[in-house]
C-alpha positions as CSV (number, residue, x, y, z in Angstrom):
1,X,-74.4,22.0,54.1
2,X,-71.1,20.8,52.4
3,X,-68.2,22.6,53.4
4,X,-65.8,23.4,49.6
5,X,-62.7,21.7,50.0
6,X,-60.1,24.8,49.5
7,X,-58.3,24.3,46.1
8,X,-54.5,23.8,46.4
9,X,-51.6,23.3,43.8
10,X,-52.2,19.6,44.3
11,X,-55.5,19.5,43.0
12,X,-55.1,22.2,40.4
13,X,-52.1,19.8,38.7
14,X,-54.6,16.6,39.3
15,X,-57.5,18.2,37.3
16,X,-55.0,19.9,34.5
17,X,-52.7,16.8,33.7
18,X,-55.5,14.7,32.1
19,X,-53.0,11.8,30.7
20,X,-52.9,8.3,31.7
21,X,-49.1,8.9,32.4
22,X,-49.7,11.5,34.8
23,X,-48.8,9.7,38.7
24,X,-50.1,11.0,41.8
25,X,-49.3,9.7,44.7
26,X,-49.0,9.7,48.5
27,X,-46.1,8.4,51.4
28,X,-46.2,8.1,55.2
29,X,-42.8,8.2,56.1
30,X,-42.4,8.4,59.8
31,X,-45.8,9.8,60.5
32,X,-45.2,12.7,57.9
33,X,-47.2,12.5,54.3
34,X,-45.2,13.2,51.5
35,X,-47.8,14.0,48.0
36,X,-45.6,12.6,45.1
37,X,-46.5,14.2,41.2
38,X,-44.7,13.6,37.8
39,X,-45.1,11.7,34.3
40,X,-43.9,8.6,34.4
41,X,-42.8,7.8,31.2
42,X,-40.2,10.2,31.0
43,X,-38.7,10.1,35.3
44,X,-36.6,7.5,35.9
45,X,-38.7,5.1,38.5
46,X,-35.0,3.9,40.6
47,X,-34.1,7.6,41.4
48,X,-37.2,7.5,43.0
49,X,-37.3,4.6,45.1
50,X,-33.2,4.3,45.4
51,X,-32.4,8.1,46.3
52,X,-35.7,9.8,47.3
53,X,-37.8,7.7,49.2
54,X,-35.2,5.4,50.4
55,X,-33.0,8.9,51.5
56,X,-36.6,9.7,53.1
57,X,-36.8,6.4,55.1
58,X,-33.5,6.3,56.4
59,X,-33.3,9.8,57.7
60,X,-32.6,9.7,61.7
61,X,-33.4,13.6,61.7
62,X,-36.6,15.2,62.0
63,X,-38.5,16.7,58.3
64,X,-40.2,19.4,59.3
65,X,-40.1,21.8,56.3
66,X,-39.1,21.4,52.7
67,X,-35.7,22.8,53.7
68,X,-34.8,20.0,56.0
69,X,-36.3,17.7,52.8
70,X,-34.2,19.8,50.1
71,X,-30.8,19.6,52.0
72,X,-31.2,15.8,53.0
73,X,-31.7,14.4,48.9
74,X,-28.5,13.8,47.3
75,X,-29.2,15.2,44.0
76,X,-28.9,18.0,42.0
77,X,-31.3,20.3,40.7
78,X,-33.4,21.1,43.7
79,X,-35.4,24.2,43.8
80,X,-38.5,25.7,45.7
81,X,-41.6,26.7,43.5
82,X,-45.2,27.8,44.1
83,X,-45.7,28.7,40.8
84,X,-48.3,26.8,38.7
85,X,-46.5,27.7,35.3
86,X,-43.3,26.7,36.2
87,X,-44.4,23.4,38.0
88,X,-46.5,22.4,34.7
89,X,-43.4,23.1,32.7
90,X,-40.8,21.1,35.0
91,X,-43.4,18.4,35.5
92,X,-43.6,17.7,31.5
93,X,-39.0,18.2,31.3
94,X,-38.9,15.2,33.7
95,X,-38.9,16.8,37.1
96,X,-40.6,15.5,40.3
97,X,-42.8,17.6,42.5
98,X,-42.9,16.9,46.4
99,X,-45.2,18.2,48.8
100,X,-45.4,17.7,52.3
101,X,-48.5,17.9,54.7
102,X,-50.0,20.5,55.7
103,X,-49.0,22.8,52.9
104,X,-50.2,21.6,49.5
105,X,-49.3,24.9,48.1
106,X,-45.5,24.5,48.1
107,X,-42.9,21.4,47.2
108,X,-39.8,20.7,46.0
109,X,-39.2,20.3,42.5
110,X,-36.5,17.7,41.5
111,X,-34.9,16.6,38.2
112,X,-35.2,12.9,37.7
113,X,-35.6,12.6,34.3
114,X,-34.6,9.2,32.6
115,X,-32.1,10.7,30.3
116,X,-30.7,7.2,29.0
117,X,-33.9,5.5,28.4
118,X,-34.6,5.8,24.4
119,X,-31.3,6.9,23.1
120,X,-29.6,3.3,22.5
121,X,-27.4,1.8,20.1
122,X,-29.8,-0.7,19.0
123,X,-33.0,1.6,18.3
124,X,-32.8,3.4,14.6
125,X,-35.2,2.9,12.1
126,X,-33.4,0.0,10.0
127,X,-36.9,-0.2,7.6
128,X,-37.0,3.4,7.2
129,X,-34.0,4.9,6.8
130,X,-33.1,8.5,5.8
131,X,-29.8,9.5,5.0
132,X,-30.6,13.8,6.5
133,X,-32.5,14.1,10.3
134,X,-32.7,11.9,13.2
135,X,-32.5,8.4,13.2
136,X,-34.3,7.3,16.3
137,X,-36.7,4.7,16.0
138,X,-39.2,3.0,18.4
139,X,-38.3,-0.1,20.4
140,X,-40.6,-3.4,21.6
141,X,-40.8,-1.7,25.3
142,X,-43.9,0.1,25.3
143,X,-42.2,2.5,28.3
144,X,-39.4,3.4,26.0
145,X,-41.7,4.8,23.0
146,X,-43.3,6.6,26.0
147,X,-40.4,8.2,27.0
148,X,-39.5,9.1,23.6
149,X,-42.5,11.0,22.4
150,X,-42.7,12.8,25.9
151,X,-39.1,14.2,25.0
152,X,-39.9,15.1,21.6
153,X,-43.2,17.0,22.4
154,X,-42.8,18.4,25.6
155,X,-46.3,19.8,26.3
156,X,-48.8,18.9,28.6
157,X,-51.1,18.7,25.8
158,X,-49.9,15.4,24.7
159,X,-52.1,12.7,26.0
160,X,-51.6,9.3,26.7
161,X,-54.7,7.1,27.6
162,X,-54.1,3.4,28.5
163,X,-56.2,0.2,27.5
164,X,-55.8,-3.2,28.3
165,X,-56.4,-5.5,25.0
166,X,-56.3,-9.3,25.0
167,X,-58.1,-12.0,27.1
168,X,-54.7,-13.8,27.3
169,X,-52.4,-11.5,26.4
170,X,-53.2,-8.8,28.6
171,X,-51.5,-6.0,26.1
172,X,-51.4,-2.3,26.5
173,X,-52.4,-0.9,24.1
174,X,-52.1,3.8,24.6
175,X,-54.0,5.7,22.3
176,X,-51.6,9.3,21.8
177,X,-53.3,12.0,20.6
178,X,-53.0,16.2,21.4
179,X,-55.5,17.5,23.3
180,X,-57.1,20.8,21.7
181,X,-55.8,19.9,18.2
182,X,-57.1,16.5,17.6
183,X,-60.2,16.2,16.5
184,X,-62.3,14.7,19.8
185,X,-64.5,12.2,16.8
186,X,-61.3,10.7,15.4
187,X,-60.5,9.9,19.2
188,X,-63.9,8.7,20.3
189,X,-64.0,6.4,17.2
190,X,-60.2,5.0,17.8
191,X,-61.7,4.4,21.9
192,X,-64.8,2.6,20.7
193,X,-63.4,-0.1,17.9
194,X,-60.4,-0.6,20.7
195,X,-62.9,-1.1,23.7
196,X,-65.3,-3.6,21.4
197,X,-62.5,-5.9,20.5
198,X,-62.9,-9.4,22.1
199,X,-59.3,-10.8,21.2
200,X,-57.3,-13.3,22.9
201,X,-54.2,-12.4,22.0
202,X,-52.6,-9.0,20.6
203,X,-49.2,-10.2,18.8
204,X,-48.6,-6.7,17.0
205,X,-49.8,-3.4,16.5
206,X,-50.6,-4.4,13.3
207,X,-53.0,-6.8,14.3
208,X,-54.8,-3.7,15.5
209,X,-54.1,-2.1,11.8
210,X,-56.2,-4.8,10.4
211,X,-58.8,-5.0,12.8
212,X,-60.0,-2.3,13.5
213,X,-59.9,-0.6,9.9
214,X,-63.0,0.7,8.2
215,X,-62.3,-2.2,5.2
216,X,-60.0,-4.9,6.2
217,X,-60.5,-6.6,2.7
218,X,-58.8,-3.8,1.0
219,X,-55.1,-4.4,0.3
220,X,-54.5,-0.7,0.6
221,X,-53.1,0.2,4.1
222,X,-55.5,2.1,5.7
223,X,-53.4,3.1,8.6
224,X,-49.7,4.6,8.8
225,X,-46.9,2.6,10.2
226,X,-43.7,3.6,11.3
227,X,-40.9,2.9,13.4
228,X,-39.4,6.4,13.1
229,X,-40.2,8.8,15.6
230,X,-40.4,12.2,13.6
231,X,-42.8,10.9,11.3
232,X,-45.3,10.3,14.3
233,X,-44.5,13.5,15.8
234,X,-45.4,15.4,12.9
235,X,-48.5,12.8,12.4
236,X,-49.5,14.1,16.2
237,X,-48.6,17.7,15.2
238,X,-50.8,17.2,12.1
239,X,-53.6,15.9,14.4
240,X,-53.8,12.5,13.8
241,X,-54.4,9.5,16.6
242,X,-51.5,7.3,17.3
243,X,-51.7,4.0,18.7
244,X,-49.0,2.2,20.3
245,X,-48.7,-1.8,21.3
246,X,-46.7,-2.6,24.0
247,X,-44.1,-5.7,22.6
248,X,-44.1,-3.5,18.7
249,X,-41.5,-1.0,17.1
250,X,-43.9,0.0,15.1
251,X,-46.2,2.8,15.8
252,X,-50.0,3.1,14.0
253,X,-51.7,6.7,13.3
254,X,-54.8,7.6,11.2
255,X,-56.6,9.0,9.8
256,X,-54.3,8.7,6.8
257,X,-55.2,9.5,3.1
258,X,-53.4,7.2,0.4
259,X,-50.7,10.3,-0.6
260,X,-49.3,10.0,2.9
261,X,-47.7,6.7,2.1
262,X,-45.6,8.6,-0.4
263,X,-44.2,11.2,2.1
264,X,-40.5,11.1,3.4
265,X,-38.8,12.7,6.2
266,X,-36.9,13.7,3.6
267,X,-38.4,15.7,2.2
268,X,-38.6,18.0,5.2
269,X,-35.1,18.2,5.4
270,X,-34.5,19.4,2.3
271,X,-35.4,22.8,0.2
272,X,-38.7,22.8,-0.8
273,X,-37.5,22.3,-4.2
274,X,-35.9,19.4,-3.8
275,X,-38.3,17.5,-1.4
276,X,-41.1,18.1,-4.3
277,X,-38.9,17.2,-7.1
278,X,-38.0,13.8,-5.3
279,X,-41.5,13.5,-4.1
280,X,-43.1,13.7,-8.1
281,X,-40.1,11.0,-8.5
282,X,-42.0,8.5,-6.1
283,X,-45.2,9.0,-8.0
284,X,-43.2,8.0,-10.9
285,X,-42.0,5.6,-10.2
286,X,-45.4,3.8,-8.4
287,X,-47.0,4.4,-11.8
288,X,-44.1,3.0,-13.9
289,X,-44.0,-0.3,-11.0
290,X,-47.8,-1.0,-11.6
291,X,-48.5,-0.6,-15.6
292,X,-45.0,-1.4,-17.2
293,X,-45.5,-5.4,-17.3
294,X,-49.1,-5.1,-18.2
295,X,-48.2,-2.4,-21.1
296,X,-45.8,-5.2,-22.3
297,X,-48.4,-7.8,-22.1
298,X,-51.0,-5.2,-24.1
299,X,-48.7,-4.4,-26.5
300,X,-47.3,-7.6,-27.4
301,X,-50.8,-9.0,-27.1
302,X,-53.0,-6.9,-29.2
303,X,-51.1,-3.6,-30.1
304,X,-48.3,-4.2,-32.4
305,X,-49.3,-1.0,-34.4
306,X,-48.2,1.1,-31.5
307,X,-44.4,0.2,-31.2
308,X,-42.3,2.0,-33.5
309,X,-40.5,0.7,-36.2
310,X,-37.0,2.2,-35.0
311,X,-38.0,-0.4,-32.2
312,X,-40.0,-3.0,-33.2
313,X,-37.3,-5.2,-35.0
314,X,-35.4,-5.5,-31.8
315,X,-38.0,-7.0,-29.8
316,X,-39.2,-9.4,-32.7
317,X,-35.5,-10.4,-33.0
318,X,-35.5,-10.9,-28.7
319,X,-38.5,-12.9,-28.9
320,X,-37.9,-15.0,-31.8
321,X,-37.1,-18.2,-29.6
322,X,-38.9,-18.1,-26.9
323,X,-42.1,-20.1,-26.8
324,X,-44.1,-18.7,-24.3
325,X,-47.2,-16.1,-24.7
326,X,-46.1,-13.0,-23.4
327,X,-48.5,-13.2,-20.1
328,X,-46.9,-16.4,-19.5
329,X,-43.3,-15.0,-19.9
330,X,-43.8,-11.9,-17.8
331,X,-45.6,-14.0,-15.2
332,X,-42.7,-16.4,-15.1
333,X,-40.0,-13.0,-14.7
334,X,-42.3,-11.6,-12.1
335,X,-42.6,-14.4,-9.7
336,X,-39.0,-15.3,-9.7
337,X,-38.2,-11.6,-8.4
338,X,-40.3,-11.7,-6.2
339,X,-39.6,-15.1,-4.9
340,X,-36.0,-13.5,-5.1
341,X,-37.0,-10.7,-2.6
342,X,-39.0,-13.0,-0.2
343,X,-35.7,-15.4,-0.2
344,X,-33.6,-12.5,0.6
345,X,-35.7,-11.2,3.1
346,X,-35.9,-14.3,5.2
347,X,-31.8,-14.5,5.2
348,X,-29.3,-12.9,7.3
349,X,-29.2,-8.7,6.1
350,X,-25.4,-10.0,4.1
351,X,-26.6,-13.3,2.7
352,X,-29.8,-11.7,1.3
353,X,-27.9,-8.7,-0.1
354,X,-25.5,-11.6,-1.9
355,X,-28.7,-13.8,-3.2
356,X,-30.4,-10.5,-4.2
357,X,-27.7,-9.5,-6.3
358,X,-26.4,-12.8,-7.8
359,X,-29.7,-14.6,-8.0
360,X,-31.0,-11.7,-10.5
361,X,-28.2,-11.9,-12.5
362,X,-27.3,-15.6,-12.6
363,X,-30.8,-16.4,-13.3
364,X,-31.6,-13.1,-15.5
365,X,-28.9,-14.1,-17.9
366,X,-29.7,-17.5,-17.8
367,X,-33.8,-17.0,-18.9
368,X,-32.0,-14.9,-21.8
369,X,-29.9,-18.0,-23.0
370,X,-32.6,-20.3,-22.2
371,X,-35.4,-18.4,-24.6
372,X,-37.3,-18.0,-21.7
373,X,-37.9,-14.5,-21.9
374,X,-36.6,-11.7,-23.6
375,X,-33.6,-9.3,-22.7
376,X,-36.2,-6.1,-23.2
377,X,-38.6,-7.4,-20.6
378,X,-35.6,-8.3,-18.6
379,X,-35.2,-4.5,-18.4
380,X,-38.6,-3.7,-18.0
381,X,-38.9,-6.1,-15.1
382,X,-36.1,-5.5,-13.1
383,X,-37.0,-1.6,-13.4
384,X,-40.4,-2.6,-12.1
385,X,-39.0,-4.0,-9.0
386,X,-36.6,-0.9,-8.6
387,X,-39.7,1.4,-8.9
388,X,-41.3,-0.2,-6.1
389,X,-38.3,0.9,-3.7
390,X,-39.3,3.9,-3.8
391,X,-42.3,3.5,-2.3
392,X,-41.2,5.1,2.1
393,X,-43.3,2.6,3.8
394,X,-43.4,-1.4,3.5
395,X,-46.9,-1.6,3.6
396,X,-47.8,0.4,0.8
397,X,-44.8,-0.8,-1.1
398,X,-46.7,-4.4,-0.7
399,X,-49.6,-3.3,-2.2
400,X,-47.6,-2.0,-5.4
401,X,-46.2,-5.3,-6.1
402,X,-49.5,-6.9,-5.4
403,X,-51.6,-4.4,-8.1
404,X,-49.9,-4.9,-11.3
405,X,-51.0,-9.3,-11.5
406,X,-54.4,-8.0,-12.2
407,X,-54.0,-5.7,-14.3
408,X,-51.2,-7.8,-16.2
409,X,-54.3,-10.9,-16.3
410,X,-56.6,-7.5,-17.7
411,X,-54.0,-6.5,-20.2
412,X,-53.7,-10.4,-21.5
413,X,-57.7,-11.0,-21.8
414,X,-58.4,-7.3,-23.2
415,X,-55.2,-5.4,-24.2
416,X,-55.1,-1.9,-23.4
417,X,-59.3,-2.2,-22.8
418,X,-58.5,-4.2,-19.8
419,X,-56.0,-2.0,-18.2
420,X,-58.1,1.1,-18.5
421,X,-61.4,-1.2,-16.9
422,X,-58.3,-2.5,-13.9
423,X,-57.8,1.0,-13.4
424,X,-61.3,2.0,-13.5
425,X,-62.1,-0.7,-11.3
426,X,-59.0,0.7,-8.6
427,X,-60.2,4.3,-8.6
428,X,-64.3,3.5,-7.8
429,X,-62.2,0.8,-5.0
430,X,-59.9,4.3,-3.7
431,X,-63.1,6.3,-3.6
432,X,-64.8,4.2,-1.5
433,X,-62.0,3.7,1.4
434,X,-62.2,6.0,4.2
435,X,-59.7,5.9,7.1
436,X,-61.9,6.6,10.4
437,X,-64.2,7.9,8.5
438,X,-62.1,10.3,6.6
439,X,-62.2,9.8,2.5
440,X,-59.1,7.8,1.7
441,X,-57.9,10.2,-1.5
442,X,-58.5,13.6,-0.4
443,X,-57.9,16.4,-1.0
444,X,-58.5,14.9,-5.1
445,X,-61.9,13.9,-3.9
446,X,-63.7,15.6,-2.3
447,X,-61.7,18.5,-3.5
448,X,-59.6,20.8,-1.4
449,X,-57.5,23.0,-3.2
450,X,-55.9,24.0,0.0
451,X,-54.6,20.7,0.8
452,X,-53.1,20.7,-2.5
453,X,-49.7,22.2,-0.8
454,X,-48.5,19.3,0.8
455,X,-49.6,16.4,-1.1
456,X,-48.4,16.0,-4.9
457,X,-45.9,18.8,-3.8
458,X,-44.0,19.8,-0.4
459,X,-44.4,23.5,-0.7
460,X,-42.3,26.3,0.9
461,X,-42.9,26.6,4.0
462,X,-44.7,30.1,3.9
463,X,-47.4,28.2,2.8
464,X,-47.8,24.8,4.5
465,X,-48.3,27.1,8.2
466,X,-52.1,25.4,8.2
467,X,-52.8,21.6,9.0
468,X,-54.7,19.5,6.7
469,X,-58.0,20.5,6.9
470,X,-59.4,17.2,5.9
471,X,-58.6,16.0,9.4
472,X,-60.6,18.8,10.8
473,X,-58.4,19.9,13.2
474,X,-59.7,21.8,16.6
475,X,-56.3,24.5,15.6
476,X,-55.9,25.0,12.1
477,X,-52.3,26.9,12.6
478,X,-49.2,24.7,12.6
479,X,-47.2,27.6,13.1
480,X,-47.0,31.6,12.4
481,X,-45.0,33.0,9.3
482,X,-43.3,36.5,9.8
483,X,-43.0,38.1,6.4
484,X,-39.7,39.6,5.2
485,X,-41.3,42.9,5.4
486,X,-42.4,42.5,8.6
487,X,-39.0,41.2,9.7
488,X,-37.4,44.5,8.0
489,X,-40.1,47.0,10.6
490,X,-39.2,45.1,13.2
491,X,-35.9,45.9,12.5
492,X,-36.3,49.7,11.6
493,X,-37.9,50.3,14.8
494,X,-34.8,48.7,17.4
């Protein structure tokens, strides 16, 4: 007959803290056993070995009780607990929990959180910056990002779980998700295309990105990136997977639907109003980057009829000397800003700035002289390029400037025929993609009117209380909102 083994605070904290962070562990220090439990990616490891165990070791008196222990460690923040709540709670804030033998149902809570970790000069988000809310961005050190998401969700519902990735390169690779929100598929799927890869060598998280997509022939980006930390918090709050690489700033979470990549920080920050008006902006502007040049190419091509006559002598009068077809003119403009922007890229942050901003206009003014191109579609062009700044996040930035040389080769074949068919062709593409599983341009298809308040719009906040349901969260409420009536009863009756 087995005898139960009596449950004690120790093994209630083992079989509650389910994360791969979670450390358990157990001393002999002159015959006594000391039971170690915290988080390690938010303690700071030297307090532990430099002032705990080595105060421990050195100790010519005799540890009998957690007394002795308490007044013999030189640091502050010291207190006595036996209760479960507040242990859970200190143990997620950065405290350590000591136990000594035989009494597993009392220890020594200390504060040795790593307070410096995280916070450096050298760690905003450069790529993704936001002139309102916090500036903090991830770092190569997989231990820092660690550290910085523990301190921006303290829960113990935040999971990390740990796999190593790479025959050679041996990375870790932690899959972030929170438990009882996520949705356990979106987790199991993540696990699975992780534990099939047979890679040599992990350079980047996105590496991952690309591999273990659900199209990796699609240009769209079919996971989010970012190097900001509030962006994935609120991805985690949403209840999306995230996905960090140790040796990359950037951070992965899915799944993601194509209107994500259009969200800001921002626009969080900022009255409702506001955030939506600059948000439509974007969506302007994404739609002006992709169909101006190949408009001008239509236009000039086939559709004369359709420029008005207020308008139509000054572009015959810009065009009179230059010899080129108009595909062959815009094609000309368009590589030579883009060349421009991978030139400037590859400089020093002040030498690009310079070849940026004198290259366009040296060479602009020169293609004018020349009759190389025209001064309209100099304009047209160069508002093109600005439009695709507006685009939040690199990746989907890339795939702007990649989409409208297709449709521009449409528009010169077929006029305005062919850039209806590229956009046809675009659309049956979108509806196809799915990002683990989830369809890639909900909530427009399939349908979701509810999902409708945080996409083309960022609505007031009354309204946005429920997370996408497309993501099928385990807890549909974000948060509760107290009406102003409600507010006003609650006042009435103190």
């Amino acid at each position: 007959m087995l005898i139960p083994i009596p449950e004690t605070i120790y093994t209630v904290l083992k079989d509650t803290f389910k994360s791969n962070d979670f450390e358990q562990s157990v001393h002999t220090i002159h015959d006594k056993r000391f039971h170690f439990t915290y988080c390690k990616a938010i303690v700071d490891q030297e307090l532990i070995h430099h002032e705990l165990l080595h105060h421990i070791q050195i100790s010519e008196a005799e540890i009998n009780t957690l007394h002795a222990l308490k007044n013999m460690i030189p640091l502050e923040k010291i207190t006595l607990s036996s209760n479960l709540e507040e242990i859970s709670q200190s143990l997620i804030k950065g405290f350590i929990y000591v136990q000594m033998e035989p009494d597993l149902n009392e220890g020594l809570l200390i504060h040795i959180a790593d307070l410096k970790r995280g916070y450096r000069s050298n760690n905003e988000a450069d790529n993704e910056y936001s002139v309102i809310g916090p500036k903090v961005g991830f770092v190569e050190d997989i231990d820092t990002n660690l550290n910085l998401l523990r301190k921006e969700i303290i829960s113990d519902k935040l999971m990390f779980e740990e796999h190593i990735i790479g025959s050679l390169s041996q990375t870790r690779v932690i899959i972030v998700y929170l438990d009882g929100v996520c949705n356990p598929q979106h987790i199991n799927t993540v696990r699975q295309r992780l534990l099939d890869l047979d890679f040599d060598v992990i350079f980047d998280s996105s590496v991952l990105d690309q591999i273990i997509a659900d199209n990796a022939n699609s240009p769209f980006p079919l996971f989010m990136s970012s190097e900001r930390v509030d962006r994935t918090k609120f991805n985690l709050l949403n209840g999306q997977v995230a996905i960090l690489s140790s040796g990359s700033p950037y951070v992965i979470s899915g799944p993601t639907t194509v209107f994500d990549f259009f969200l800001s920080p921002e626009d969080y920050y900022l009255p409702w109003v506001l955030g939506s008006f600059f948000r439509c902006i974007r969506y302007l502007g994404v739609a002006f980057s992709i169909l101006a040049s190949p408009f001008y190419v239509a236009v000039l091509t086939f559709h004369y009829s359709v420029i008005p006559q207020s308008l139509l002598a000054p572009i015959i009068e810009s065009r009179t000397n230059v010899p080129f077809a108009p595909i062959i003119e815009v094609l000309l403009l368009e590589l030579t800003v883009e060349m421009l922007r991978e030139a400037g890229s590859r400089l020093p942050t002040k030498v690009g700035q310079t070849l940026g901003i004198v290259g366009g206009i040296v060479l602009g003014e020169a293609a004018v002289q020349a009759a190389l191109t025209s001064n309209i579609l100099i304009i047209i062009v160069s508002l093109s390029a600005l439009s695709s700044f507006a685009t939040p996040i690199f990746k989907m930035a890339n795939t702007i400037r990649f989409l409208r040389f297709p449709l521009m080769g449409l528009a010169a074949a077929w006029g305005g025929l062919g850039i209806m068919i590229g956009l046809v062709i675009l659309l049956g593409h979108l509806l196809r993609l799915k990002s683990l599983g989830t369809p890639y341009i909900v909530p427009m298809f399939p349908f979701r009117f509810r999902d409708f308040t945080d996409s083309f719009i960022r609505s007031s906040l009354s309204l946005t209380f429920n997370r996408p349901r497309f993501l099928r969260p385990l807890s549909i409420k974000r948060y509760k909102v107290k009406k102003n009536n409600d507010i006003s009863n609650d006042y009435n009756n103190e």
